[in-house]
C-alpha positions as CSV (number, residue, x, y, z in Angstrom):
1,X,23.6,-55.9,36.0
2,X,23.6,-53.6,32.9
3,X,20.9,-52.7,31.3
4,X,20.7,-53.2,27.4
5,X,18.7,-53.3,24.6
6,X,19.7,-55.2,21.5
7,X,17.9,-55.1,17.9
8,X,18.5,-57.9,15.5
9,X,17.3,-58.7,12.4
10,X,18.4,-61.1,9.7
11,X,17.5,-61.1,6.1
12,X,18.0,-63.6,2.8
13,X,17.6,-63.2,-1.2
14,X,16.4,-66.2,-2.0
15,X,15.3,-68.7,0.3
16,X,18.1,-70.4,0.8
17,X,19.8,-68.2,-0.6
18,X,22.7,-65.5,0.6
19,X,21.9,-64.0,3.7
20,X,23.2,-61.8,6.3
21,X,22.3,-59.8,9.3
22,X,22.5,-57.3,11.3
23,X,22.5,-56.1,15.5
24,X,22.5,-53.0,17.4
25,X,23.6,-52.7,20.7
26,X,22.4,-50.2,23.0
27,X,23.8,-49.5,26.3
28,X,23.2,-46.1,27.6
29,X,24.5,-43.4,25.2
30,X,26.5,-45.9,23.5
31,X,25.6,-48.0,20.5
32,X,27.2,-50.5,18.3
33,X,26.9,-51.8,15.0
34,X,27.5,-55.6,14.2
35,X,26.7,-57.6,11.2
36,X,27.9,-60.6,9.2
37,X,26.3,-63.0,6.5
38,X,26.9,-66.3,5.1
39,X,26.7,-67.6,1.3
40,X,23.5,-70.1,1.6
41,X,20.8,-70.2,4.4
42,X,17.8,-69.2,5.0
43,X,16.0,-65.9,6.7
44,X,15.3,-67.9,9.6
45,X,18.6,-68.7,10.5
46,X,20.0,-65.2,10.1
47,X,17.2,-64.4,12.5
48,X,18.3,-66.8,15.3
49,X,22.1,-66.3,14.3
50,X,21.8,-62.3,14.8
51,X,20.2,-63.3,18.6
52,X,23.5,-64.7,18.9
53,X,25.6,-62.5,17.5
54,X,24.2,-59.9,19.3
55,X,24.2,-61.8,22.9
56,X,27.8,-63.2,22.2
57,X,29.2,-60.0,21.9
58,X,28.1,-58.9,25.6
59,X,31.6,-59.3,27.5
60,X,29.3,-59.9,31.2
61,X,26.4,-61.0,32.6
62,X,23.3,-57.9,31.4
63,X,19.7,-57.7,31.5
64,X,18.9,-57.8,27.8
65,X,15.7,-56.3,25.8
66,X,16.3,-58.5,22.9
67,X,13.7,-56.5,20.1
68,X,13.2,-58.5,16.8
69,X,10.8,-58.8,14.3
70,X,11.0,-62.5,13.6
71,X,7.8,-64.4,15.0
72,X,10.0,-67.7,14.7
73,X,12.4,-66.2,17.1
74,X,10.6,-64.6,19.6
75,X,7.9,-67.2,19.6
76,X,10.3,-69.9,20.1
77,X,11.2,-68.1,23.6
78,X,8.3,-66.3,24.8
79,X,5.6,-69.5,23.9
80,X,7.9,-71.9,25.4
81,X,9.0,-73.8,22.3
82,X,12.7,-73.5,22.9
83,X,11.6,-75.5,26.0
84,X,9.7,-78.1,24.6
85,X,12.6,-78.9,21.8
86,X,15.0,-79.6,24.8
87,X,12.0,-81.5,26.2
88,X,11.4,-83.7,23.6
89,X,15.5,-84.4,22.3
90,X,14.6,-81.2,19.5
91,X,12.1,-83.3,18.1
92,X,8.9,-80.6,17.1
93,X,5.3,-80.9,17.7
94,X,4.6,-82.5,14.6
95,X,7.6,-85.4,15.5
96,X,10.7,-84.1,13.0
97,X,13.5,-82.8,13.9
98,X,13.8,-79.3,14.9
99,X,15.3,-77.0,12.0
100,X,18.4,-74.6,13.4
101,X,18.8,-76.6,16.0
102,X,22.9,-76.0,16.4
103,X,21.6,-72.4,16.3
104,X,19.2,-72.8,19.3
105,X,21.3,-75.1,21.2
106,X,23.8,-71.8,20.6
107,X,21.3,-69.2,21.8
108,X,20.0,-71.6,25.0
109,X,23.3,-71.4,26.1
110,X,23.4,-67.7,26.1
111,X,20.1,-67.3,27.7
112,X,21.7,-69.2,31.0
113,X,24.2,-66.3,30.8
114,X,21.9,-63.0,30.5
115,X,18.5,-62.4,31.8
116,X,16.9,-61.6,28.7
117,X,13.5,-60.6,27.7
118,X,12.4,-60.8,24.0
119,X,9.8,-58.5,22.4
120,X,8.3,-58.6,18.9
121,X,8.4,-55.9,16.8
122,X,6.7,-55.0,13.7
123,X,8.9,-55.5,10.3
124,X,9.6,-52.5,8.1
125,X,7.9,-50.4,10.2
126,X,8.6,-46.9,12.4
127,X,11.2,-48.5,14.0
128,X,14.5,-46.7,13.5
129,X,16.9,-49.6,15.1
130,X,14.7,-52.5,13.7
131,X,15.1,-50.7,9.6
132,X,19.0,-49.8,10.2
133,X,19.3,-53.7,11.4
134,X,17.3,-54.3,7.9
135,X,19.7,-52.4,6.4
136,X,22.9,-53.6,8.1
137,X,21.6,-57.4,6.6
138,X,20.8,-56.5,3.5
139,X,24.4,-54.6,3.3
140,X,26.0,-58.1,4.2
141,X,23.5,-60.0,1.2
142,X,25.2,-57.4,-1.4
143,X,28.6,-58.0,0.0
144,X,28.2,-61.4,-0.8
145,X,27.1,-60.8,-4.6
């Protein structure tokens, strides 16, 4: 299987509000830029939609370093929530319906497709493809204005 590493990051003014994000995807010497955006929705759904974006675009099975700085997405996968949702008929902990959950349903189906390993990374930071994914969402917010 390839190797790659994906960063994603999704951003919104307002929350709802416009939104957008943005992907990288790295595979050896080769990078690629992806983003998108959507008139009203919220930062977490640009978060979980840029997962997708980024996975969707991979045209055969990879081993994927997903890197994101959203706690909601990477927690949702690493601390087993994603798990319990599907459990549980995407009911939460606290018994309400899971938010996103066209978007996870989405990303579930992609994880049965890559091996894929999801790591946190810190926001606005010293990290080069996490801040150009910033700025690839933020990019897509000001289209849409």
């Amino acid at each position: 299987m390839k190797a790659v590493s994906v960063y994603t990051d999704g951003a919104c003014s307002g929350n709802p509000g416009k939104g957008g994000w943005g992907v990288i995807l790295i595979y050896g010497n080769n990078e690629k830029e992806l983003s998108g955006g959507e008139e009203m929705t919220t930062n977490n759904r640009m978060e979980v939609y840029a997962a997708i974006a980024g996975l969707s675009a991979l045209k055969e099975r990879c081993d994927v370093t997903l890197y994101s700085d959203s706690a909601y997405l990477v927690n949702a996968i690493r601390e087993g929530w994603l798990n319990a949702w599907k459990k549980n008929g995407y009911v939460n902990a606290a018994n309400k319906p899971v938010k996103n959950r066209d978007l996870w349903e989405k990303l579930d189906e992609l994880l049965l497709r890559h091996k894929v390993e999801f790591v946190k990374v810190k926001g606005h930071a010293d990290n080069e493809y996490n801040n150009r994914c910033d700025a690839l969402a933020r990019g897509e917010i000001k289209k849409l204005n």
